[in-house]
Backbone bond lengths (Angstrom), bond angles and torsions (degrees), N, CA, C in turn:
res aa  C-N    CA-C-N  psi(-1)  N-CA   C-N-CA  omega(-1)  CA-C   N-CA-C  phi
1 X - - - 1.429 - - 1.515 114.36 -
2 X 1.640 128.64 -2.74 0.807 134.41 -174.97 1.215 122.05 -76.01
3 X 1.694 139.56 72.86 1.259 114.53 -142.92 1.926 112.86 -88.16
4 X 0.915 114.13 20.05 1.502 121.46 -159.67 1.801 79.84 -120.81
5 X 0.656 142.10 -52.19 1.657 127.06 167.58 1.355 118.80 -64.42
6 X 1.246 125.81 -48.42 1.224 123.12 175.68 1.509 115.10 -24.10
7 X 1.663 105.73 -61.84 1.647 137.03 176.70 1.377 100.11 -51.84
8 X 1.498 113.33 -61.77 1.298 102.91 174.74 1.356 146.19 -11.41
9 X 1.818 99.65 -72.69 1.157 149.24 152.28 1.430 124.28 -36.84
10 X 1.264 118.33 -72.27 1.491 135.46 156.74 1.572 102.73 -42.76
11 X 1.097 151.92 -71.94 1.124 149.26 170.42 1.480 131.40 -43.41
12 X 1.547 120.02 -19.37 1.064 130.08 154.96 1.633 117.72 -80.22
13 X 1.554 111.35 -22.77 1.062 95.68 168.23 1.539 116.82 -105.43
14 X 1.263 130.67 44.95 1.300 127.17 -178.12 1.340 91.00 -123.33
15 X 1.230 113.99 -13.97 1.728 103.19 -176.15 1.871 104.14 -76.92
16 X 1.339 93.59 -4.84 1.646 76.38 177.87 1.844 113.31 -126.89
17 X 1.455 117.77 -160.49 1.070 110.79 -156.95 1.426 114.75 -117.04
18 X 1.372 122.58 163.17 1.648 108.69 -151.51 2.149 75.75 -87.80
19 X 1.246 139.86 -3.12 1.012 127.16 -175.74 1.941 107.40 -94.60
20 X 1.483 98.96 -16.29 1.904 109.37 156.10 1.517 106.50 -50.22
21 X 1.850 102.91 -79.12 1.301 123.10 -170.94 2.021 99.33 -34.79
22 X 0.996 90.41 -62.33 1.465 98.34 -162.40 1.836 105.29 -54.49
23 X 0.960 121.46 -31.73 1.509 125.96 170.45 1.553 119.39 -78.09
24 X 1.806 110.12 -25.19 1.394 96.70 -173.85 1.834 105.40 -98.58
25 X 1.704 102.25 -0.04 1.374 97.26 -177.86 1.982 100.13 -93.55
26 X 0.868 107.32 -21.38 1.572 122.51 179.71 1.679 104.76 -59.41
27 X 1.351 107.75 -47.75 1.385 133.64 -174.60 2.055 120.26 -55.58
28 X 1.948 88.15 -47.78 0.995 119.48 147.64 1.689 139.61 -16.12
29 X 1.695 72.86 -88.99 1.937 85.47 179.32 1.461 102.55 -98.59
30 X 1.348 140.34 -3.70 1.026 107.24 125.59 1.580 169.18 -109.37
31 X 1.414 111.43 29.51 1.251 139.03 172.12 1.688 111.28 -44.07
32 X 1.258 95.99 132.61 1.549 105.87 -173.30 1.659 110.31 -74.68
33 X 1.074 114.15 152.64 1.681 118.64 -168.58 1.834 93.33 -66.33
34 X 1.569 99.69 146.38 1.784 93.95 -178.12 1.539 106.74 -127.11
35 X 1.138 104.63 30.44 1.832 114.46 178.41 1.634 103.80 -40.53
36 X 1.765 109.26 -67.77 1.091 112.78 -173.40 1.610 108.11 -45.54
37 X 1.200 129.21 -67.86 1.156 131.89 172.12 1.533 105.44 -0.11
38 X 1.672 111.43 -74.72 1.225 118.03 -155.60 0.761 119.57 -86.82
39 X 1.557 107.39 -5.42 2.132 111.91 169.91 1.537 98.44 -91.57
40 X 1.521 140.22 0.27 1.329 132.04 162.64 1.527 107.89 -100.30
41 X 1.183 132.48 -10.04 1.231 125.51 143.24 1.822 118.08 6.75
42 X 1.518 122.76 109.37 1.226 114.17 166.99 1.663 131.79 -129.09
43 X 1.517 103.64 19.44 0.979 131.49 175.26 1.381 128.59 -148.15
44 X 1.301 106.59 -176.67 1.739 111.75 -131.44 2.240 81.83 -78.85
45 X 1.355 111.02 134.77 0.969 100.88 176.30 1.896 112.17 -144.96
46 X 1.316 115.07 159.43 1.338 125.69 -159.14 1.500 100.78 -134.35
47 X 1.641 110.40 131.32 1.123 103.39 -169.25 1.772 94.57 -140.95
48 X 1.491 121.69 119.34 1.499 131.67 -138.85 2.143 99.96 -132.20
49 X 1.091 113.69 129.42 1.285 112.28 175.81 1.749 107.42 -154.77
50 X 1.200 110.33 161.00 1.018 119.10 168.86 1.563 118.20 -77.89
51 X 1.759 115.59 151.48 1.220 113.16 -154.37 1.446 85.24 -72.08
52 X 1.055 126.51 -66.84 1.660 136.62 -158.96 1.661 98.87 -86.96
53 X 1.846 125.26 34.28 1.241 94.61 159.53 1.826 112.90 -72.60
54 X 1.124 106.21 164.47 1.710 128.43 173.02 1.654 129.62 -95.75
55 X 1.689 101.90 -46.12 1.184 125.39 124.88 1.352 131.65 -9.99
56 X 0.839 91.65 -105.53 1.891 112.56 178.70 1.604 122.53 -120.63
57 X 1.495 95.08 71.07 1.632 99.28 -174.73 1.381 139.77 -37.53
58 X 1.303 148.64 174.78 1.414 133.58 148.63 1.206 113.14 -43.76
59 X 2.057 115.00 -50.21 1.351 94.83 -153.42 1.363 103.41 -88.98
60 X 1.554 139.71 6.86 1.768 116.60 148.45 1.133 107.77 -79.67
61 X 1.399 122.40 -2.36 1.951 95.05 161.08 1.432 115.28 -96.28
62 X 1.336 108.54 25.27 1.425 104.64 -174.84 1.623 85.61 -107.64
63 X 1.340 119.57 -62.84 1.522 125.23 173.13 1.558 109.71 -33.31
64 X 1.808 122.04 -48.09 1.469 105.99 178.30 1.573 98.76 -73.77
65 X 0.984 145.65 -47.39 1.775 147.39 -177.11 1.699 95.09 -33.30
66 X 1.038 136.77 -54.25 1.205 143.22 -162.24 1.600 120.03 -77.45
67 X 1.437 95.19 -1.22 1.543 102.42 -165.18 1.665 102.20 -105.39
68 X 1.395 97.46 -39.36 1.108 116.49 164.48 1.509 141.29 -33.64
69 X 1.631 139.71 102.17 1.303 110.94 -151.51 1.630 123.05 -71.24
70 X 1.303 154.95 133.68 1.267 156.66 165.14 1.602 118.30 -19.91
71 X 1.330 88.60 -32.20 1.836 95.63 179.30 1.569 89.08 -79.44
72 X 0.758 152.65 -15.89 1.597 145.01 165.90 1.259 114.92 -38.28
73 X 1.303 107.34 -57.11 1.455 110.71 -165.50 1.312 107.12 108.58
74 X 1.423 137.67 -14.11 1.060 132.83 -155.22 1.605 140.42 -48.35
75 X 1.266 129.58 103.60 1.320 107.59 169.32 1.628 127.05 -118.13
76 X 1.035 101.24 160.28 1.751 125.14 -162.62 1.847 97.79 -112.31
77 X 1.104 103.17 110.61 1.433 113.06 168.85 2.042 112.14 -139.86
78 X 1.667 85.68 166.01 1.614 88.83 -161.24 1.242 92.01 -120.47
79 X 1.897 119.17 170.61 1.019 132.47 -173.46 1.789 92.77 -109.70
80 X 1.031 137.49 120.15 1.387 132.37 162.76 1.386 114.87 -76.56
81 X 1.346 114.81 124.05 1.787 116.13 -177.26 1.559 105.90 89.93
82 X 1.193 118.77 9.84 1.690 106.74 -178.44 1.872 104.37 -123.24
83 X 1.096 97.67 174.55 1.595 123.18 172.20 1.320 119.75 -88.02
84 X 1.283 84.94 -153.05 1.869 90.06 155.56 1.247 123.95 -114.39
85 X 1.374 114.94 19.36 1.526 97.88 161.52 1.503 82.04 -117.58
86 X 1.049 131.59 31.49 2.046 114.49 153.96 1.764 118.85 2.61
87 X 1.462 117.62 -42.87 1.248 119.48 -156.11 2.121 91.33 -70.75
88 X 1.295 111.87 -37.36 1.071 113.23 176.57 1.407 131.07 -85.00
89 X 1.503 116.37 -43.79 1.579 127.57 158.29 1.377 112.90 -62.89
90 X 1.217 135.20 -19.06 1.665 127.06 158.02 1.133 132.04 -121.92
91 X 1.659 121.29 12.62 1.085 134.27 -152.61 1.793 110.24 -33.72
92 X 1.104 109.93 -30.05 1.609 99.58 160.25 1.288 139.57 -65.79
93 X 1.224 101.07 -43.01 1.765 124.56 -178.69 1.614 92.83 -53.23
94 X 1.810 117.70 -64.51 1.634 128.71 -166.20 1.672 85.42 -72.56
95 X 1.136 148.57 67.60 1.920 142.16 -175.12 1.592 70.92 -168.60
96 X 1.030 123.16 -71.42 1.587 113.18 -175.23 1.446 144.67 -56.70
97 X 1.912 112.74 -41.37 0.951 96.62 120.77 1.319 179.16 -130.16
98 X 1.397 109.82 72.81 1.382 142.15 171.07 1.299 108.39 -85.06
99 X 0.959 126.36 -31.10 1.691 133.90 -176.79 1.400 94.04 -94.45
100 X 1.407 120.97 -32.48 1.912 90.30 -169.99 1.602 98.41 -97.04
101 X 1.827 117.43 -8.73 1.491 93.41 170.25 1.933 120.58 -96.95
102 X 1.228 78.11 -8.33 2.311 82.98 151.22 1.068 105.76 -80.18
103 X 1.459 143.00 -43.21 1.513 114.08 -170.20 1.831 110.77 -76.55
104 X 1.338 128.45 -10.86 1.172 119.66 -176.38 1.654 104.44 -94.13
105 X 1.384 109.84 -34.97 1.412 115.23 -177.26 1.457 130.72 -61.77
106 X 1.377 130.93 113.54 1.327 114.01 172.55 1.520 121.11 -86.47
107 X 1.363 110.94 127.52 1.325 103.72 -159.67 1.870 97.83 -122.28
108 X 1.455 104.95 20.10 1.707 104.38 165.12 1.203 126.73 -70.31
């Protein structure tokens, strides 16, 4: 119902090409599983989604959060009221937490 995002949205994707789309959805389904990745994880890491993405739910970022080692530091936080592009439908909410996982994180 948001019609000023919609446009938003729609407009970010007109700037590109249905031969983009077609490479980043290709890219997509076929991307290799990155578990290992995130169980070698060695730094402080944050892993952020929208409550109601569809996409990319909470609960596979709860499944990658878990993969993740503890000595990380890791935290998993949600956007309440957003999708998956959260960064744009809450751009405050995702401003917040970014600020509360820099202030806990040591990143020296």
């Amino acid at each position: 119902g948001d019609v000023e995002l919609v446009e938003r949205i729609l407009a970010m994707f007109s700037r590109k090409s249905a031969d983009v789309f077609a490479a980043q959805i290709a890219t997509l389904l076929d991307r290799p599983d990155a578990s290992d990745v995130l169980r070698g994880l060695r730094v402080p890491t944050l892993l952020c989604c929208g409550a109601q993405d569809s996409w990319s739910p909470p609960s596979q970022h709860a499944d990658m959060h878990r993969l993740v080692p503890p000595s990380t530091a890791a935290v998993l936080d949600t956007i309440s009221d957003a999708g998956h592009m959260a960064p744009m439908e809450r751009p405050e909410a995702m401003a917040a937490v970014l600020r509360r996982w820099l202030e806990v994180v040591d990143l020296a």
